[in-house]
DOKE-996379 format. One line per field, with one value per residue (C-alpha): x, y, z; residue in one letter; residue number from 1. Coordinates in steps of 0.5 Angstrom, whole numbers, m for minus. Layout:
residues N
xx (X,...)
yy (Y,...)
zz (Z,...)
residu (a,...)
num (NUM,...)
***
This chain:
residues 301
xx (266,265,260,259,252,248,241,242,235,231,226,231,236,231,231,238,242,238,240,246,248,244,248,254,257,259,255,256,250,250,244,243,240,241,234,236,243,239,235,241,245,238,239,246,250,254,252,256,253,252,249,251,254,260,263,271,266,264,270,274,268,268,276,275,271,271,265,260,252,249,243,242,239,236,228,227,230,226,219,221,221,229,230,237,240,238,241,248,249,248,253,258,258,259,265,267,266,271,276,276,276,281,285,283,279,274,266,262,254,251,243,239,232,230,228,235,237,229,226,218,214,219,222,228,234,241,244,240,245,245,250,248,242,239,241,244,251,252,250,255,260,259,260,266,269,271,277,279,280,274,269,262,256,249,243,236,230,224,219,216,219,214,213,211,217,215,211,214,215,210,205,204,203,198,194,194,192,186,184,185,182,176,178,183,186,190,192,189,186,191,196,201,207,211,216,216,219,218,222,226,227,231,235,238,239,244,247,249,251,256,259,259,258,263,266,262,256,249,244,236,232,224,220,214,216,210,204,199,197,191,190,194,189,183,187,188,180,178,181,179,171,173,172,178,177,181,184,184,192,192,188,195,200,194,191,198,203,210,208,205,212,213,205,204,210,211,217,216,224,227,231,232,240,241,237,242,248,247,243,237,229,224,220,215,209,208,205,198,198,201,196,192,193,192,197,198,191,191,198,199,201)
yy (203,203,209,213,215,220,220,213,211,217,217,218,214,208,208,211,206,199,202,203,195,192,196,192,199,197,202,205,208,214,212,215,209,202,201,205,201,195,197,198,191,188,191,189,196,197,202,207,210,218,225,231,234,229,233,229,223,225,227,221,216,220,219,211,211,213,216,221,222,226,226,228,235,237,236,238,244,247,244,248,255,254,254,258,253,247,251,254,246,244,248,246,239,240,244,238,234,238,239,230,229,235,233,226,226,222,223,227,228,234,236,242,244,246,252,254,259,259,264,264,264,261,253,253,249,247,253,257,259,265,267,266,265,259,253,256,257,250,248,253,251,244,245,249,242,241,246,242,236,232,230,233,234,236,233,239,236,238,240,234,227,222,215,210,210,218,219,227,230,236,231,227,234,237,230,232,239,237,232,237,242,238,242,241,248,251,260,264,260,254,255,256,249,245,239,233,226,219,217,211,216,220,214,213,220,220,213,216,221,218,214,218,225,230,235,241,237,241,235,236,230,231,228,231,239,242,240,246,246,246,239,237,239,236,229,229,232,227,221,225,226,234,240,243,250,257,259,267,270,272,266,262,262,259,254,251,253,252,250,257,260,254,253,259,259,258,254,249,245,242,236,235,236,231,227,227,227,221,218,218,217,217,211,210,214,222,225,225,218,217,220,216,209,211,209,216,216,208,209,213,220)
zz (182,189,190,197,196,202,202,201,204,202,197,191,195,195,187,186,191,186,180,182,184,178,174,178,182,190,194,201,204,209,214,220,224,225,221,216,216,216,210,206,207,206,199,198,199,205,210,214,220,219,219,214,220,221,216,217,216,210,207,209,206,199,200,200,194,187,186,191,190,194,194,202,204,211,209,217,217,210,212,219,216,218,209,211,215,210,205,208,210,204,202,207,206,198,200,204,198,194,199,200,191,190,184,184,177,182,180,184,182,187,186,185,183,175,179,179,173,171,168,169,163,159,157,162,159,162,160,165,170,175,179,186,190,195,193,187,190,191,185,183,187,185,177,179,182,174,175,181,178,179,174,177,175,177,177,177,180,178,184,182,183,184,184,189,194,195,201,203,197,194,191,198,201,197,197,205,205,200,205,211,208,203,198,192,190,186,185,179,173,174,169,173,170,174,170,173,173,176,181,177,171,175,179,172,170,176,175,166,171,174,168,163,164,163,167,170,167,169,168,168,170,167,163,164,161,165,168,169,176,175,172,178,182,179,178,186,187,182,187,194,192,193,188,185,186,186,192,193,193,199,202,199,205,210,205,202,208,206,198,198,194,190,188,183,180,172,171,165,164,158,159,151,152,157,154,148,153,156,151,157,154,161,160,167,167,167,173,172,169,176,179,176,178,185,189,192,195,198,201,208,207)
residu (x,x,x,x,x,x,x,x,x,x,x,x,x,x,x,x,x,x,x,x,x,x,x,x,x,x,x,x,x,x,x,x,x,x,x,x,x,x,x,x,x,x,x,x,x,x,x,x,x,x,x,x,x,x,x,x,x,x,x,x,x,x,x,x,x,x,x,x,x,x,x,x,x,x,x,x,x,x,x,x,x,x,x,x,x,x,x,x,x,x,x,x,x,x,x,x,x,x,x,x,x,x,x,x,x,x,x,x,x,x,x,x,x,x,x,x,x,x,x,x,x,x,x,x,x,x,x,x,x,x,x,x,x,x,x,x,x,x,x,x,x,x,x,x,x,x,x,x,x,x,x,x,x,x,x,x,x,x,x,x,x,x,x,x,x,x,x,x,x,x,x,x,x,x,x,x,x,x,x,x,x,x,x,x,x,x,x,x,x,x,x,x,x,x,x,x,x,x,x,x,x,x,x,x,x,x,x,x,x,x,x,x,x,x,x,x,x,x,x,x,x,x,x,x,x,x,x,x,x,x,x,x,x,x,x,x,x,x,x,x,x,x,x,x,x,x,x,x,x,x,x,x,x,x,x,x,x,x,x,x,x,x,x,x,x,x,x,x,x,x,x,x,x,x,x,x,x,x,x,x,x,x,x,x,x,x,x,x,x,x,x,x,x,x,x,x,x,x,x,x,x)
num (1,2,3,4,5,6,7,8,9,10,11,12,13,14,15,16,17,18,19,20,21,22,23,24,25,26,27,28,29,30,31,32,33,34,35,36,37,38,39,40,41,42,43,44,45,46,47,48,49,50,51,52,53,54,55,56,57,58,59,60,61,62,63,64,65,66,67,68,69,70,71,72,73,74,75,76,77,78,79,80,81,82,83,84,85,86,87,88,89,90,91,92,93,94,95,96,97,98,99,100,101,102,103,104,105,106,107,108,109,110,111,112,113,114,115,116,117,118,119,120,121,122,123,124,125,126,127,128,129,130,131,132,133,134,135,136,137,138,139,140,141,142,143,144,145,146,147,148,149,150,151,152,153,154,155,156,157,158,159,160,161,162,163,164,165,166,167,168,169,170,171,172,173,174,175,176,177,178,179,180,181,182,183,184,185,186,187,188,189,190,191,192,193,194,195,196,197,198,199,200,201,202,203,204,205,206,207,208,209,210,211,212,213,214,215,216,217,218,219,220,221,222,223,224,225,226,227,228,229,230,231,232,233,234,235,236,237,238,239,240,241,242,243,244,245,246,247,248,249,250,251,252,253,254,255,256,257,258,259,260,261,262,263,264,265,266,267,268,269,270,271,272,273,274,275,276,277,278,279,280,281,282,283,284,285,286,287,288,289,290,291,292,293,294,295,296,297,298,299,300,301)
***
């Protein structure tokens, strides 16, 4: 298939868009720059220069294709404190995707969290679903696509999504504030879980997605079902030679910043139903394995 992904030189891009062309699909990439349009043809894909503002562009691309992956969302905006206008922008570019692949039968893949629908305390499963919230909607909006003649399906990522190729995501950031802060910490007694998945297990859940998923699909990429965060933060203590230590509730908007909401959350997901859909088992290491092999402290964060 000839694929229009957005994202496509992000970090999930960065594994999406390899795995897409080893599995013989054609690729074009929505890139920002001339260095990002680079990247891609370096890879073997096809580039269009674009943003997720150029709407008409959008929708004329996902005509020209056969399939779209979006994985794009403006990160910016949401770690500027402008969460609101990420999340009403990500909805309308979705809807201009519906609008172009309307009664086409073409493959949409969207992308939403694990949080969408969960209920804390509890294992998640794709069958959580609420009726509307940030993000939520458009996810919703997304599924819906399937009474409209388009075979789409949606991606839940969990908070974490790691690997080499991450260097912005939540465990680069909590890497910074410890060294920042000298102190790797965590809320309460830590055991507070968050999924995880590594980058190149998600890449392939999106690439099963667009081949075989059927209509209206809601598809959890993890395979970690639920870190405690405390573990999290005594891996990352561990590698910067500071201690893990708790940090007081109201001290936790000063010390995580804009992780402050997501840090105490007890979100453990399930992805056992995707795993049986697609046919699809993780096989890259875990989140602490991960954290183990050190690349997160070597790397520029």
């Amino acid at each position: 298939m000839r694929v229009f992904v957005t994202g496509a030189t992000g970090h999930l891009g960065s594994a999406v868009v390899p795995e897409l062309l080893s599995a013989g699909h054609e690729v074009v990439g929505l890139a920002r720059t001339e260095t990002s349009a680079t990247a891609l043809k370096a890879l073997g894909a096809e580039a269009r220069l674009g943003d997720l503002d150029d709407l008409d562009g959008l929708r004329e691309a996902a005509s020209a294709a056969d399939a779209v992956i979006h994985l794009a969302f403006k990160h910016e905006a949401m770690r500027a404190g402008d969460y609101a206008r990420a999340v009403d922008d990500d909805l309308t570019v979705v809807r201009a995707f519906g609008d172009a692949l309307d009664g086409t039968g073409k493959a949409f893949v969207g992308t939403s969290g694990t949080g969408a629908g969960a209920v804390p305390g509890r294992l998640g499963t794709e069958d959580d679903v609420v009726p509307g919230a940030p993000r939520v909607d458009a996810e919703n909006v997304v599924v819906g696509f399937a009474e409209r003649g388009i075979r789409s399906s949606l991606v839940r990522l969990p908070p974490t999504v790691h690997s080499t190729l991450d260097h912005s995501g939540f465990v680069p950031s909590l890497i910074e504030i410890a060294r920042t802060t000298g102190v790797s910490g965590y809320l309460g007694d830590g055991a507070s879980r968050w999924p995880a998945v590594h980058t190149l297990d998600a890449a392939r859940v999106y690439r099963l997605a667009l081949e075989q998923a059927p209509a209206g699909s809601r598809l959890h990429a993890v395979a970690d079902e639920g870190v405690p965060f405390r573990e999290i933060a005594e891996a990352i203590g561990r590698h910067l030679g500071v201690p893990a230590t708790a940090i007081p509730a109201e001290q936790a908007q000063a010390h995580f910043g804009f992780l402050a909401w997501i840090v105490p959350l007890d979100v453990p997901v399930s992805s056992a139903r995707t795993q049986e859909l697609l046919g699809w088992r993780p096989e890259h290491p875990g989140l602490l394995a991960d954290l183990g092999l050190g690349h997160y402290f070597t790397a520029t964060t």
